[in-house]
Structure formats: structure tokens, C-alpha cells
C-alpha positions in Angstrom: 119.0 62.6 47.6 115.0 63.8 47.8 114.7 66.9 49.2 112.6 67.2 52.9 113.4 63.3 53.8 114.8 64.5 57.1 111.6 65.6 58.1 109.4 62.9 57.6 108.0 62.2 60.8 107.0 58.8 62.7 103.0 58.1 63.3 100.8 55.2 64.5 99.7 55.2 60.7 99.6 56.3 57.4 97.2 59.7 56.0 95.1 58.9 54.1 93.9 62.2 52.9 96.4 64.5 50.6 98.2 67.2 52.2 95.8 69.9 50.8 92.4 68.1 51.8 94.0 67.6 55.2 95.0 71.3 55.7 91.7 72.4 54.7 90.0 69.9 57.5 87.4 68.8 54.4 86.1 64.9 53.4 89.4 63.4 50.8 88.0 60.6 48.2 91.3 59.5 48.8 92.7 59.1 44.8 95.7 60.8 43.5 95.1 63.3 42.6 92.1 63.7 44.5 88.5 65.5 43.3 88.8 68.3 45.2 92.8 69.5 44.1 91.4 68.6 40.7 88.4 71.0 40.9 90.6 74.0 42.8 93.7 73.4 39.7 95.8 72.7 42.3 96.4 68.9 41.6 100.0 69.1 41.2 99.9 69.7 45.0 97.8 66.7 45.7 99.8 64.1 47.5 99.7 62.6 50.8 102.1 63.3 53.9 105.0 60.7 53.7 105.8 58.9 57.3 107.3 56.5 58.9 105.1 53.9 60.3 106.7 51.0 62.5 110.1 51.7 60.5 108.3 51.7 57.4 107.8 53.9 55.1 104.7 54.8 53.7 103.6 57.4 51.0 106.4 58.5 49.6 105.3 57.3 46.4 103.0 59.8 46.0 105.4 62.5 47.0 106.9 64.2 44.1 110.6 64.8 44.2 112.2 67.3 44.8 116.1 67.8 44.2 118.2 70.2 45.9 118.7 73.0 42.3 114.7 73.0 42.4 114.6 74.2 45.9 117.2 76.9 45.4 115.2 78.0 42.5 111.7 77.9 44.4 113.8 79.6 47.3 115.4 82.3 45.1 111.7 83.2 43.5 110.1 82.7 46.9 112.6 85.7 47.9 112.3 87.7 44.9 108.6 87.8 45.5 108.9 88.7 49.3 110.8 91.7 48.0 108.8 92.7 45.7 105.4 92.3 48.0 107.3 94.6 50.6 107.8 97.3 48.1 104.5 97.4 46.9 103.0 98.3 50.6 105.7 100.4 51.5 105.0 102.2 48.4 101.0 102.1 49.3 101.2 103.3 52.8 98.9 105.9 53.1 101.0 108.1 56.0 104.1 109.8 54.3 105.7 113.1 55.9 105.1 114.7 52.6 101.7 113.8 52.1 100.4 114.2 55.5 97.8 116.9 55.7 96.0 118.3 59.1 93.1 118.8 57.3 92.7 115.1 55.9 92.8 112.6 59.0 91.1 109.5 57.5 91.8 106.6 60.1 88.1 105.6 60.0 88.7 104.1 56.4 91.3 101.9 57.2 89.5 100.3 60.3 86.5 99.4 58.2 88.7 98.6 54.9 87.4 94.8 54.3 85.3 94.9 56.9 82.0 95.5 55.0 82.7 95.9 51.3 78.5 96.1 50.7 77.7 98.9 52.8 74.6 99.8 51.2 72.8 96.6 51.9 74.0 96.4 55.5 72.7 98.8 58.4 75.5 98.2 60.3 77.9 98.7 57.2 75.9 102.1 56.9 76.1 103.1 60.0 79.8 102.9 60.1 80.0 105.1 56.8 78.0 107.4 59.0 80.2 107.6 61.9 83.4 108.0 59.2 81.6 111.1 57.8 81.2 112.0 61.1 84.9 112.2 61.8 85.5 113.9 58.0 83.1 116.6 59.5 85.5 117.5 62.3 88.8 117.3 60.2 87.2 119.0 57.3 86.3 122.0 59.5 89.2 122.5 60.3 89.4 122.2 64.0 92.5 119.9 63.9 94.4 122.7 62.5 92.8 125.2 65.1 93.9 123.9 67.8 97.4 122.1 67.3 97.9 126.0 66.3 96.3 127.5 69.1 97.7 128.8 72.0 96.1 126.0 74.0 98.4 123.1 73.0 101.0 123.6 75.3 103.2 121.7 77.7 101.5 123.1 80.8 98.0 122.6 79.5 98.8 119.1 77.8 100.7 117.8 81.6 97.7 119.3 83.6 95.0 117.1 81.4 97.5 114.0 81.2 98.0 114.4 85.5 94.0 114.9 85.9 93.2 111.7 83.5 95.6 110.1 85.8 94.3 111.0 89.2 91.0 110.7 89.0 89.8 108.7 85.6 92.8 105.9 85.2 91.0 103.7 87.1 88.2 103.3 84.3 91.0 103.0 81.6 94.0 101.7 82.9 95.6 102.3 79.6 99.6 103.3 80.9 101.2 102.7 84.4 100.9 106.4 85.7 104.2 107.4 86.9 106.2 106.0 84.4 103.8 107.9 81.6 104.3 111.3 83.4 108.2 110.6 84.0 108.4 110.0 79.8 106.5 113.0 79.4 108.3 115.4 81.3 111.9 113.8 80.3 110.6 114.2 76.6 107.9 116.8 76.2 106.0 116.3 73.1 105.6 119.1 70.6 103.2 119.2 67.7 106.2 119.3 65.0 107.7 115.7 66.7 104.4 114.3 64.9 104.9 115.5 61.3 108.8 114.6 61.9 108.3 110.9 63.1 105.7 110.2 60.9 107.3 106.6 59.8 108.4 106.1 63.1 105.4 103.5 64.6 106.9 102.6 68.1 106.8 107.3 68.3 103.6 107.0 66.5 101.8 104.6 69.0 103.4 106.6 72.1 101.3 109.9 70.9 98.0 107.9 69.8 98.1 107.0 74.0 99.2 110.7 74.7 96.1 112.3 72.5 93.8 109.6 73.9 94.8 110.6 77.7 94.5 114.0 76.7 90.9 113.6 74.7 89.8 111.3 77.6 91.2 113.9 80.1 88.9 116.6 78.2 85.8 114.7 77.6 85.7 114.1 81.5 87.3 117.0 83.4 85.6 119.0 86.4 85.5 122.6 86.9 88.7 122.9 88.6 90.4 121.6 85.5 88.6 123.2 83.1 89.2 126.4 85.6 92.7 125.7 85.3 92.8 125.8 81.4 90.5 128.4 81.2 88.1 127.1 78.8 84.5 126.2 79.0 82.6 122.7 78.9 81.8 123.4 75.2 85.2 124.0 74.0 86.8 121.4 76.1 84.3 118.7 74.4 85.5 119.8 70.9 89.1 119.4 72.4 88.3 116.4 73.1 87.0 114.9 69.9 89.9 116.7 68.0 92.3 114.5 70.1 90.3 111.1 69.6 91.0 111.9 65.9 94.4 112.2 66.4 94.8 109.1 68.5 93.3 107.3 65.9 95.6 109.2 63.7 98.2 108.4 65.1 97.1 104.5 65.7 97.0 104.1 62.3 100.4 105.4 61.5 102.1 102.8 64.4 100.5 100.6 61.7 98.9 99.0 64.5 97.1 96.4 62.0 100.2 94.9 60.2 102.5 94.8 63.8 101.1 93.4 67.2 102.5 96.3 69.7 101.2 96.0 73.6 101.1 99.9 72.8 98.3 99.5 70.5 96.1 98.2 73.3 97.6 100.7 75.9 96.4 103.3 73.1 92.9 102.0 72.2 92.9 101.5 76.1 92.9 105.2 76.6 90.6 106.8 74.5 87.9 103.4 74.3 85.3 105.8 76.9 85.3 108.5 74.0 83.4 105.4 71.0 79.9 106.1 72.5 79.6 109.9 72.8 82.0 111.1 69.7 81.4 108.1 67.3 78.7 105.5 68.7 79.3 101.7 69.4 79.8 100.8 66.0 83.2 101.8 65.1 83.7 100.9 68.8 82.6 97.3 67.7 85.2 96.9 65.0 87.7 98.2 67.3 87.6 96.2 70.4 87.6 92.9 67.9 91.2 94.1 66.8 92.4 94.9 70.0 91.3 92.0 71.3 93.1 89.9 68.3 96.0 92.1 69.1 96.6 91.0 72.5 95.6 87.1 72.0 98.7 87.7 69.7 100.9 89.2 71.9 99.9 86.0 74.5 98.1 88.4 77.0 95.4 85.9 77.4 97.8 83.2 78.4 99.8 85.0 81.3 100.3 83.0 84.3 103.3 83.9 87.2 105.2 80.8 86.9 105.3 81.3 83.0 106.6 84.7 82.7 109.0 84.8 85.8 111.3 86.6 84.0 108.8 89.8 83.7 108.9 92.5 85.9 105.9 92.2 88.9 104.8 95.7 87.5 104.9 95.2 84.0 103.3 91.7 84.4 100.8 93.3 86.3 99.7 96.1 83.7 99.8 93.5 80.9 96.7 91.0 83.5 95.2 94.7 83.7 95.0 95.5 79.7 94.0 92.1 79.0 90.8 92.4 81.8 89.9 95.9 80.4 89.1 93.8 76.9 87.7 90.8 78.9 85.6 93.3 80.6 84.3 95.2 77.3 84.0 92.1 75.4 81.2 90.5 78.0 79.5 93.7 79.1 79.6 96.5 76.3 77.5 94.0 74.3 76.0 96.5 71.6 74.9 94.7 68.4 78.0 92.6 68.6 79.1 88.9 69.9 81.9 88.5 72.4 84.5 86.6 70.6 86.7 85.7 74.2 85.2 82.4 75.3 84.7 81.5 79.3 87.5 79.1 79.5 89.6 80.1 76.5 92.3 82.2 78.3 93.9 81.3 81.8 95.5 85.2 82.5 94.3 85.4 86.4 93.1 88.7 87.7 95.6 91.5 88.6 96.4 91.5 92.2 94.6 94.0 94.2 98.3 96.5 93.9 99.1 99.6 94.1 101.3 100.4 91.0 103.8 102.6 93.1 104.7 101.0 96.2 104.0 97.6 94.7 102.1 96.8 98.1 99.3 94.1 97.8 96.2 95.1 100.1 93.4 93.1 100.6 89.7 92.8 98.4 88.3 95.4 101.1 90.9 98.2 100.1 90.3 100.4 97.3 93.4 100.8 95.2 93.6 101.6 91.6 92.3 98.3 90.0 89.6 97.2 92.9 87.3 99.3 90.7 88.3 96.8 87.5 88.2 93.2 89.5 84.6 94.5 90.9 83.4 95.1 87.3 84.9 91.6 85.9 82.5 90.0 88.6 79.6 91.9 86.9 80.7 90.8 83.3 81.2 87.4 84.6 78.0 87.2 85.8 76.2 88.7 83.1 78.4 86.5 81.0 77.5 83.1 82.2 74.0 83.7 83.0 72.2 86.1 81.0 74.3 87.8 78.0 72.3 87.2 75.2 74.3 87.7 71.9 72.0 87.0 69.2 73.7 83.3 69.0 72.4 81.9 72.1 75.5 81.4 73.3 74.3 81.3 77.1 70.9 79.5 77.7 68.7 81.9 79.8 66.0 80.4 82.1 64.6 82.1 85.1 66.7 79.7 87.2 69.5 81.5 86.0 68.0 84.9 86.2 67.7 84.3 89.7 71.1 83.0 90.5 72.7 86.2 88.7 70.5 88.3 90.4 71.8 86.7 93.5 75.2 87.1 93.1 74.7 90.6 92.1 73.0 91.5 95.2 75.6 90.0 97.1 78.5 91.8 95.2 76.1 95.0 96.5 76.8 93.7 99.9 80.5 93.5 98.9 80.9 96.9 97.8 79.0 98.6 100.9 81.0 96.9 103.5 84.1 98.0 101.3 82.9 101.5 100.9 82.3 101.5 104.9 85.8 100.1 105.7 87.5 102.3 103.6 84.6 105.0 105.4 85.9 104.4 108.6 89.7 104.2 108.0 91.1 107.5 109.3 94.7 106.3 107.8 96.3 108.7 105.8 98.3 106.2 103.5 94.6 104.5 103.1 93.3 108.1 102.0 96.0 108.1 99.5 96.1 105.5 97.7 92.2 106.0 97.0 92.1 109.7 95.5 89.2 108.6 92.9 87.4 106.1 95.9 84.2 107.9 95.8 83.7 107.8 91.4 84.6 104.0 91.9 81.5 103.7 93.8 79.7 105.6 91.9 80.6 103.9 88.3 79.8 100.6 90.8 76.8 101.4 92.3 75.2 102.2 88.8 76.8 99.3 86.9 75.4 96.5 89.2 71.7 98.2 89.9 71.6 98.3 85.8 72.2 94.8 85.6 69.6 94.2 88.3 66.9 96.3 86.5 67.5 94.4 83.3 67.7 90.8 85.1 63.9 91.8 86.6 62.7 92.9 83.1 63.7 90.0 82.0 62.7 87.8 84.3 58.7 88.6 82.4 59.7 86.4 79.9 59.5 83.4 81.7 56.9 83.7 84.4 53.1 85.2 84.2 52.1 88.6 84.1 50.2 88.6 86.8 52.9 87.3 89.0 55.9 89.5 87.4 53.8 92.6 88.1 53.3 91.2 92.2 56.5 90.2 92.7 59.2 92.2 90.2 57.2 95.7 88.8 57.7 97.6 91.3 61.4 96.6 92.3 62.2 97.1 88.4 60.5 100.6 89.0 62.2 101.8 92.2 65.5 100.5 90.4 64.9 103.0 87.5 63.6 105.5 89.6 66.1 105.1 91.9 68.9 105.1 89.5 67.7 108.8 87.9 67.5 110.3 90.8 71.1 109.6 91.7 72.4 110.3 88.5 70.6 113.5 88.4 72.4 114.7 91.4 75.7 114.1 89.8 77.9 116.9 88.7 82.0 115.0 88.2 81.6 112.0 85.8 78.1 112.5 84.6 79.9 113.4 80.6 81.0 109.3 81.5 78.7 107.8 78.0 77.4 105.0 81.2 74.8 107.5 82.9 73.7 109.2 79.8 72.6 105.2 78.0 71.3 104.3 82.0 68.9 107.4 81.9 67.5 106.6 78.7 67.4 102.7 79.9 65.3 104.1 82.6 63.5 106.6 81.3 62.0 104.0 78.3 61.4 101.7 81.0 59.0 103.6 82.6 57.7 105.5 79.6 56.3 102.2 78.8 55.3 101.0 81.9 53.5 104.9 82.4 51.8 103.8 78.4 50.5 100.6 79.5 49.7 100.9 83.4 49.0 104.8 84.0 48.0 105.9 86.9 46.6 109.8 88.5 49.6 111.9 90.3 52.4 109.4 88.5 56.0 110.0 90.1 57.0 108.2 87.3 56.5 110.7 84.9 58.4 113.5 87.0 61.6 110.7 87.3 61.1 110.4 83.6 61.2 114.6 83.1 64.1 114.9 85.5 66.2 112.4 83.5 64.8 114.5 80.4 66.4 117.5 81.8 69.8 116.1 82.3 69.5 114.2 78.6 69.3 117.6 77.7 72.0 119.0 79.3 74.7 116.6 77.6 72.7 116.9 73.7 75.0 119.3 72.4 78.0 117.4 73.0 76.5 113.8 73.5 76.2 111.7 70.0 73.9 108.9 72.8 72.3 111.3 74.7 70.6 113.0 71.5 69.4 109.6 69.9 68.1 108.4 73.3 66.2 111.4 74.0 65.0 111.2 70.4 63.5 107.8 71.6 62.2 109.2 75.0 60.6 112.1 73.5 58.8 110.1 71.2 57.5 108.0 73.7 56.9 111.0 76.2 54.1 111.7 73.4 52.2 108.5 73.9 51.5 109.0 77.4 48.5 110.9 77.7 47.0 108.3 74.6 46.3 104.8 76.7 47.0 102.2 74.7 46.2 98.5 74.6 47.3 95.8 75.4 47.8 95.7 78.9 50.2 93.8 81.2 46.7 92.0 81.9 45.7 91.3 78.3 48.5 90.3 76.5 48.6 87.2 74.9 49.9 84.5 77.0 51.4 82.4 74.4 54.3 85.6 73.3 57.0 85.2 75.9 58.7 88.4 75.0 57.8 92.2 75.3 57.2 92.7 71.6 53.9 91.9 72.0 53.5 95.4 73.4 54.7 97.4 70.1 52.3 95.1 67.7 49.2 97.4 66.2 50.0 100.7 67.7 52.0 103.7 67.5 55.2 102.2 69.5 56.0 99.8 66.5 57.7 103.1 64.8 59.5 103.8 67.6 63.3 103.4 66.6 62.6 104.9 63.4 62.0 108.1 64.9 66.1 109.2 65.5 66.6 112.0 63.6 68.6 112.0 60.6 71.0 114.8 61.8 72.2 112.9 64.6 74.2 110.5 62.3 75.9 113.4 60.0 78.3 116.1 61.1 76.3 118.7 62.8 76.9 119.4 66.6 76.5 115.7 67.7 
């Protein structure tokens, strides 16, 4: 008896390609064994699928048989093989209790292994090498060591920073559901010494990368009554900080989050994502939301619908829709040098219900709760998304008609959050006041995400009607916007270390540097909104990776201003729809080559 004939399938006809050509979706010329088997050395392969056909038969003549002692055989090597694979990377694994050093974290090679293997003819390969020496900087001084030793790591210092990153910053993150984090860490307090002893254990490997990226989240954000509370400065609590993002990717890397698909992995990367921009840059950030991403599509979080999963908990359902909206979120908004790989359409996983986590109470759009900050900002990236995001592959056809239709709905998600902000205003209720304990930074992070996207919608908008009419009808709005926007930053003190403000000042800043270059005017209040946001850049250098390289830029251009130069916005060539045409024959075409050096090795930044 052949072997497989009780799988041959019925069809409405007959392949016509060999299996091989058909798996690879490529043009068969249909012989036996066919041209393309022949040229791969693979023609012993080459036969067609054998079906049934209106109780016929059909190919099997081509199939070779295959008798019952041959598949054992195959079936025996096939095994023997498996075994010996599986040694081979358990013997290669890089983390080993024995071997693991304090000094040595390197979870920045195994991220970019096979990601780039020419980095010296690629910038963006190069910059990641940068950013890994970077993170060597850090271990190599030592400051891993420093401060798993210190006095500071304790379990009063390490549940103050995990219940501050929950009260007031989870909202941005949503990485763990709150009180169920804090009742594991309190029932099992994590010492320094569980990580070298569970060092092969990946489910207790992935539980402490979310731990150190709460705590180097925590850090890289507190206020003064936190860091008043530790006793340690600004300064010190930024180094904290970046120590822990090491370890969380430390400790990703042993969960062996790339070889096993664990919703942990995403609650991990969830929780210390904020810290890419300011400690590493958008590069490494890049790679990483591309795996995470990949991670959940695996784990089928962008295919969750009620009715499917009715056997999940309401909670647990609900924080898998959140995780899967933080990615959806990243992937169409943080668009830096990278294209969104999640497709409009691709995933049906609805939004999480406006719900607060504890009392499992559903409140309506107008009530700020824990994830109303989230569903606002998916409205953003939607918008952006389907209108204007411009990935390098054209993805999204921009026109002015749909400049104006996003800039529409944007002003009318304004109008959404300022009748929100004065319902909640006016609501004297005490459960209402409870539920929303980080209200006021959820407008804030709103506010300055939406009137962002507005300034760049009317720059943009140049490209596609006449000078002369963009400088009537949008130059001054796009000015008052970036003025507007520094001036309220500026005033900032909680969440203004948040990697969003310090990119929006420099957004701003450029903006009018260039409109101060090529329109200047006597007594410019441009120029002082540009020195104020200066001051602040300023402020976050030492401990800011994007603060120093923008102000790098903004410096640069701050030296142009008292040299007019040509052309104008009423001179420029009309045929160049694009603002390029500015940087052509003068000193700004040298301006992004002007970031220092330093700012990609391991000094201070």
C-alpha cells in the first residue's frame, strides 16, 4: 500500500504545477521534472499534487512511492536530527548562570543579529552599531554593578517607583494590569540574587525584564516628591534609569523572547518602549516594535473579538485589546525612518472599552479612566494614518483634499477633548476624582500630540497650494501653533523628561528658525519662542540622547539668522513642490551634518 493515499484530497481539477513550483507561488513549465527543481537540485522532489477529481484520480503517476519501512526510516532521521538541532542551541545560548557577568550585558547584539549583516554600507546599520556601543558604555562602566549593589535597590525603593509608574505614567504604557503587578510583587518580592538564580527560567526572566522596565520608566519620569522620597537627585535617577532599561532588555533576552511568543514579552517591551528615544534613539526602537509587533500577530492579539474568545476573562481580554492598541498606536504615529508593517484593515481586535481595570465599571467616552488617554491617541494615529503618513512607500496618497479632511477631524477631536476636560472640570464626584489621578498629564500628552499633528498638516499643506496663498491663509496659524506649543511646554515641570516635548520643541523651534532665515522681520517674537525652547533643550542635554542632537540642529540654524538668505517664500521656484528648494545653494544644505559626533558614543548622552 503507497504511503499518504489517505490524504489525497478531492478538487474541481488537476495541478498542473509540481508541488515545489506551487509552494514557491513561481511560473511551472509544467514537465517532470520541471526547469526550475532541475536548476535548484531538487528534482527528485518535483512532482505534482495527486487528487481526486470527479472520482478520478489524477497525478499519482508522477508521485513517487513511498512504502511504509521508508517512512519510518525518514521519520527516525527526521527525529535524530530534531535532537541534535536542539542540542546545538541549547549548547549556544548565550545566558548561562555560570557565564553571566554584570559587567557584560550585550542584548543589543542579539536584537540586530541578522538584521543588518553590512553595517558599514548602511547608515541605519551604523547607527544601530552606535546605539549598541552606547549600551556597552554603560555596562562597561560599571554602573550595573553599582547599583544592584548599592544600598538603593531595595524593596521599599523598588515598590515606591513600581506604585509611582503606576499612578501617574501607566496610562502612557499600559504594559501590566496595576493591581495584580503590585499584589505579585509584594507576595513575591524580587531580590537581585532571584536573577542570577533563574537565569534559564524564561516565564521568571520575562516577569523581571517588565519589573526593571516599570522601575527604569518610573525613574526616567518621576517628580520631586518621588525623587524626594528616594533621596536622590534628577541626575542620578536618570542613570537609574538607563541601568534598568539595560536590564529589561537583559532580562528580555534571557525569556528568549525571539525563539517563544510570550504575551509577557509585549507587556515587557510595553513598559520600558518611552525610554528608546532619550537612552538609545529610534533606531533600536525601530527593530524592536517590528518584533513585538510579530510577537503579538502570533499570539492572535490582532484577531480578538468578544464572541471569539468568550472563554477569556473581561479583564484579561481587555488588557490583551490594550497591548495590541499600544503597537497599533506606535506603528502609525512613531513613524521614524521606518514603515508601519500593520495594515488598515488587516486586524479586526476592537478598541478596549472605556473600563476601569478595578471595578470593571464601563463609563462613557466623556469620562477619563485609565485607557481614554490611549483610544484618544488611536483617533490621532488613525488619522494621520489614512490621510497623511507618509512612509517613504507611498502607502497613503496625500493631496490637499486630504490634508484638509485630517485637519478637520483633528480640530474636532480638539473639541472632543475640551468638552471632556470640562465635564470631568465640573464633576465634584469623588469616585469621578478617583478613577482619574493622572487626568490632568492625559491632557497634557493630548493637547500636544493633536496641535503637533496640526502644525505639520499646515506645513504641509505648502506643497500643494501657492506661496502666496500658504503664507495668507496657513503661516501664521503654523506659527502661533509652534509658538503656542513652546510656550506651554516651557511652563511644564511633571512629564517634561517624556522624549514627546523634547522632539516637539525642536519641531518648533526649526520651524521658525527657518521661517525667522527666510521672512525676518525687526522685534521678532519668534526668535525669543525659539530661545525659550533653547533654554529648556538645554535643561534635558545632559540626560537627553534627542534633546542634544536637536539642539545641535537648532543651534546651527540659530547662526543663520542674522545672515538673510535667498530664496524667499516669494521667489522660489514654482515648479519644486516641496521645501527643499530652500536648503539648495546655501548654508542650510549642511545642516543635518552638523550633530556632533559625541552624541552617538558613550559619553554623557
Amino acid at each position: 500500500m503507497e504511503a499518504g493515499v489517505h490524504r489525497i484530497r478531492k478538487s474541481q481539477r488537476a495541478p498542473k504545477r509540481c508541488i515545489p513550483c506551487a509552494n514557491a507561488k513561481i511560473k511551472c513549465d509544467k514537465n517532470i521534472p520541471c526547469s526550475n527543481c532541475k536548476r535548484k537540485n531538487i528534482a527528485q522532489f518535483c512532482y505534482r499534487e495527486p487528487v481526486v477529481v470527479r472520482n478520478v484520480l489524477h497525478n499519482v503517476n508522477n508521485c513517487p512511492p513511498l512504502g511504509y519501512d521508508e517512512l519510518a526510516k525518514e521519520n527516525k532521521e527526521l527525529k535524530s536530527r530534531i535532537s541534535e538541532l536542539e542540542s546545538k542551541q541549547k549548547s549556544s545560548r548565550p545566558y548561562e548562570p555560570t557565564e553571566y557577568n554584570h559587567s557584560n550585558l550585550p542584548s543589543i547584539r542579539f536584537i540586530t543579529r541578522n538584521i543588518h549583516s553590512d553595517k558599514a554600507n548602511t547608515r541605519f546599520g551604523s547607527l544601530l552599531q552606535q546605539e549598541q556601543d552606547n549600551i556597552s558604555y554603560y555596562c562597561n562602566q560599571k554602573q550595573c554593578i553599582d547599583l544592584l549593589e548599592s544600598d538603593f535597590f531595595t524593596y521599599y525603593n523598588v515598590l515606591q517607583i513600581v506604585e509611582f509608574n503606576l499612578s501617574n505614567i501607566s496610562f502612557i504604557h499600559c504594559a501590566v494590569i496595576p493591581f495584580v503587578f503590585m499584589e505579585q510583587l509584594q507576595t513575591q518580592p524580587f531580590d537581585i540574587q532571584d536573577f542570577e538564580v533563574y537565569a534559564g527560567d524564561s516565564l521568571k526572566n520575562l516577569w523581571a525584564s517588565k519589573l526593571f522596565g516599570l522601575l527604569a520608566s518610573g525613574l526616567h519620569l518621576a517628580n520631586e516628591a518621588l525623587l524626594a522620597v528616594l533621596g536622590i537627585c534628577p541626575k542620578k535617577a536618570n542613570d537609574y534609569a538607563r541601568v534598568f532599561f539595560i536590564l529589561a532588555l537583559e532580562a528580555l533576552h534571557r525569556g528568549n523572547f525571539l525563539e517563544q511568543p510570550n504575551i509577557a514579552a509585549i507587556e515587557a517591551y510595553c513598559a520600558f518602549n518611552m525610554c528608546f528615544h532619550d537612552f538609545v534613539g529610534s533606531h533600536l526602537q525601530n527593530v524592536m516594535v517590528n518584533i513585538t509587533i510579530c510577537t503579538a500577530r502570533a499570539l492572535g492579539l490582532d484577531q480578538l473579538d468578544a464572541n471569539a474568545n468568550g472563554n477569556d476573562e473581561t479583564l484579561e481580554l481587555e488588557h490583551k485589546k490594550r497591548l495590541w492598541l499600544i503597537l497599533l498606536i506606535t506603528d502609525w504615529l512613531d513613524c521614524y525612518g521606518r514603515v508601519s508593517i500593520i495594515n488598515p484593515g488587516s486586524f479586526k481586535t476592537p478598541l478596549p472599552l472605556n473600563m476601569d481595570e478595578e471595578t470593571l465599571c464601563v463609563y462613557e467616552d466623556s469620562t477619563f479612566v485609565s485607557i481614554t488617554y490611549q483610544r484618544l491617541m488611536f483617533q490621532i494615529a488613525q488619522n494621520k494614518r489614512s490621510s497623511y503618513y507618509n512612509d517613504m512607500v507611498q502607502t497613503v496618497s496625500i493631496s490637499l483634499d486630504t490634508l484638509v479632511e485630517a485637519e478637520k477631524a483633528l480640530q474636532e477631536l480638539h473639541e472632543t477633548l475640551d468638552k471632556i476636560v470640562n465635564t470631568n472640570k465640573h464633576s465634584r464626584s469623588a469616585r469621578n476624582q478617583e478613577l482619574n489621578p493622572n487626568f490632568s498629564s492625559q491632557k497634557i500628552l493630548l493637547h500636544t500630540a493633536i496641535n503637533m499633528e496640526l502644525l505639520d498638516i499646515n506645513r504641509m499643506t505648502l506643497l500643494f497650494i501657492p506661496r502666496e496663498e500658504w503664507i495668507k491663509n496657513r503661516r501664521d496659524h503654523c506659527i502661533r501653533l509652534a509658538r503656542n506649543l513652546i510656550s506651554f511646554i516651557c511652563g511644564m515641570s511633571f512629564l517634561i523628561y517624556f522624549w514627546i516635548f523634547s522632539e516637539a520643541l525642536v519641531v518648533c523651534s526649526t520651524f521658525l528658525l527657518l521661517d525667522i532665515t527666510l521672512v525676518p522681520e525687526e522685534d521678532d517674537q519668534r526668535l525669543q519662542s525659539v530661545l525659550n525652547a533653547r533654554d529648556t533643550l538645554t535643561s534635558l542635554c545632559e540626560t537627553h540622547l534627542g534633546a542634544r542632537r536637536g539642539l545641535a540642529v537648532v543651534d546651527h540654524l540659530l547662526s543663520l539668522v542674522k545672515r538673510p538668505i535667498s530664496p524667499r517664500y516669494d521667489s522660489s521656484p514654482d515648479d519644486v513642490p516641496n521645501i527643499e528648494h530652500y536648503f539648495n545653494g546655501n548654508e542650510l544644505k549642511d545642516l543635518f551634518n552638523v550633530i556632533p559626533e559625541g552624541l552617538f558614543k558613550g559619553d554623557s548622552g
